[in-house]
C-alpha positions in Angstrom: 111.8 113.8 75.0 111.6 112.0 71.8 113.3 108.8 73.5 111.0 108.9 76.7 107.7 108.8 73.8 109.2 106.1 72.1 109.6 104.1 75.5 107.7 100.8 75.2 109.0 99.0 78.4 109.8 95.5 79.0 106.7 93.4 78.2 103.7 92.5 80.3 105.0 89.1 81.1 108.4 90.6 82.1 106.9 93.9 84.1 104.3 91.2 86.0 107.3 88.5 87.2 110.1 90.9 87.0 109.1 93.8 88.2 106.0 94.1 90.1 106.2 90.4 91.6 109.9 91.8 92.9 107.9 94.7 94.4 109.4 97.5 91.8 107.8 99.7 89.5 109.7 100.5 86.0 111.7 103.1 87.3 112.7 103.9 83.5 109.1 104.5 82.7 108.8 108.2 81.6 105.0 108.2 83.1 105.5 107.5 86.9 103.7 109.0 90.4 103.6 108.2 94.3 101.5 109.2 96.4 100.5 108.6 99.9 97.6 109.4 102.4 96.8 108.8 106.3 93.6 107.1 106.5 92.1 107.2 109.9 90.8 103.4 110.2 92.1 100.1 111.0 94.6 98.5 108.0 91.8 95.9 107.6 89.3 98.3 106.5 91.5 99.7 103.9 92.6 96.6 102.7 89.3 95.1 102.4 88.4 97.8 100.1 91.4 97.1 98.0 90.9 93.4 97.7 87.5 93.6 96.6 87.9 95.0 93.0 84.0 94.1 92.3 83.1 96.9 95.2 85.6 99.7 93.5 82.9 101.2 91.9 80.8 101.8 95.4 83.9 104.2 96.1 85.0 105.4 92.9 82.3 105.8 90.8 84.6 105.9 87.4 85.7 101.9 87.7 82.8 99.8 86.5 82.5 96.8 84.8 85.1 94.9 87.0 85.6 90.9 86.5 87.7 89.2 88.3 88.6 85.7 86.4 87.4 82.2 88.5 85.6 82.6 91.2 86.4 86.0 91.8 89.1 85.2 94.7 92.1 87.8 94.4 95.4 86.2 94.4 98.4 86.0 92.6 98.0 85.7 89.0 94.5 86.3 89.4 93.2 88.4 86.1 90.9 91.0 85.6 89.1 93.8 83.9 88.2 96.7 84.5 86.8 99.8 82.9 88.4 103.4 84.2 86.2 106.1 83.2 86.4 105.0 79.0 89.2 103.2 78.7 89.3 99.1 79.2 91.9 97.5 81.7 93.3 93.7 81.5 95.2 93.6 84.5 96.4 90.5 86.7 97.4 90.0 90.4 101.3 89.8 91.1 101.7 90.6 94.8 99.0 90.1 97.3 100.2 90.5 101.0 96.8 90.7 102.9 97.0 93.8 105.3 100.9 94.8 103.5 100.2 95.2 99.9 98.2 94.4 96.6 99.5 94.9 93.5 98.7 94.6 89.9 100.3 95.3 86.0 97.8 96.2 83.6 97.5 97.2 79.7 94.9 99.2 77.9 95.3 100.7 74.5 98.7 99.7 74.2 100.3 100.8 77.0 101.7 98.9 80.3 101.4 99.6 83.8 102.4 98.7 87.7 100.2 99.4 90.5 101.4 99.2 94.0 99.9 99.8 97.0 101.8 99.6 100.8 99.5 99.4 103.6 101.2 100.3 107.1 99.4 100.4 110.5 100.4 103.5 112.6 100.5 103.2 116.7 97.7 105.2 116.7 95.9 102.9 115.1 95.6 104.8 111.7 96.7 103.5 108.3 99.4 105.2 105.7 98.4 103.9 102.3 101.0 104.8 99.7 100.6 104.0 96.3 103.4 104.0 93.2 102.6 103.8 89.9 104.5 103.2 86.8 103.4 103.6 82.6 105.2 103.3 79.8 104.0 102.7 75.3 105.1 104.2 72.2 103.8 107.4 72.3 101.7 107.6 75.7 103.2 110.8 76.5 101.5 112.4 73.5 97.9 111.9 75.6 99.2 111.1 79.3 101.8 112.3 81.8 102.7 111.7 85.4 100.9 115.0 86.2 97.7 113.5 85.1 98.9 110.0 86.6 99.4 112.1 89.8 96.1 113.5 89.6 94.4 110.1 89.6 96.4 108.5 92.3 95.4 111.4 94.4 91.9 111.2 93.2 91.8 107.0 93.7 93.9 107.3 97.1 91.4 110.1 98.7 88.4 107.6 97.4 89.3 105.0 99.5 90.4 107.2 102.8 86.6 108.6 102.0 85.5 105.0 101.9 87.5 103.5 105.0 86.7 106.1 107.1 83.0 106.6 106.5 82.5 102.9 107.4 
């Protein structure tokens, strides 16, 4: 337990090219969570909520304050911040598959994350959005855990099916 708390990870730089860029998570984070949902609209819908971080808060009413750096485009490398409930997020673009995935790595108050999400398109024309999540910091597990990561996931993943499918 001690050794999971004292956890930092590899640094932002390293997580963002070697990790989330290579599609991967920090599987030796101790704060980690998947989670997946069937959203009954067309892949495009859901992804063009996902790509459009300045419209996060018409869904999910905790996210404000987003900035996306430039001219607001999201694409690889593309930065930006965000505010989740109270707490301030510098995260930056590393994959960004229109239709297949968006992901990000982010830091706020001295911890660092990856945030994946996998779009497929069902035959039926539904959409399976899974999302994976990894955190890791010296002593994040005193405040945070992957049950409370979970919780959010669910609460972020069943936003968006909400949004996708009331449009």
């Amino acid at each position: 337990m001690f050794q999971e708390m004292r956890y930092r990870g590899p640094s932002l730089d390293e997580l963002h090219e070697n990790y989330a860029k290579r599609h991967q998570t920090d599987e030796a984070a101790p704060i980690r969570s998947t989670h997946e949902v069937l959203i009954d609209a067309p892949v495009e819908r859901v992804w063009a909520l996902l790509a459009d971080p300045a419209g996060w808060s018409t869904f999910a009413p905790a996210i404000h304050e987003v900035h996306v750096a430039g001219d607001g485009i999201v694409a690889v490398d593309t930065r930006f911040t965000w505010i989740n409930g109270r707490t301030k997020i510098a995260s930056r673009f590393a994959v960004v598959e229109p239709l297949r995935e968006i992901t990000w790595t982010g830091s706020a108050m001295g911890s660092r994350a990856v945030h994946r999400h996998l779009l497929t398109t069902r035959e039926d024309g539904t959409t399976l959005l899974r999302s994976e999540e990894s955190m890791a910091g010296t002593l994040l597990g005193l405040f945070y855990d992957s049950a409370k990561l979970h919780t959010e996931l669910t609460r972020w993943l069943d936003s968006i099916k909400t949004a996708a499918e009331r449009s």
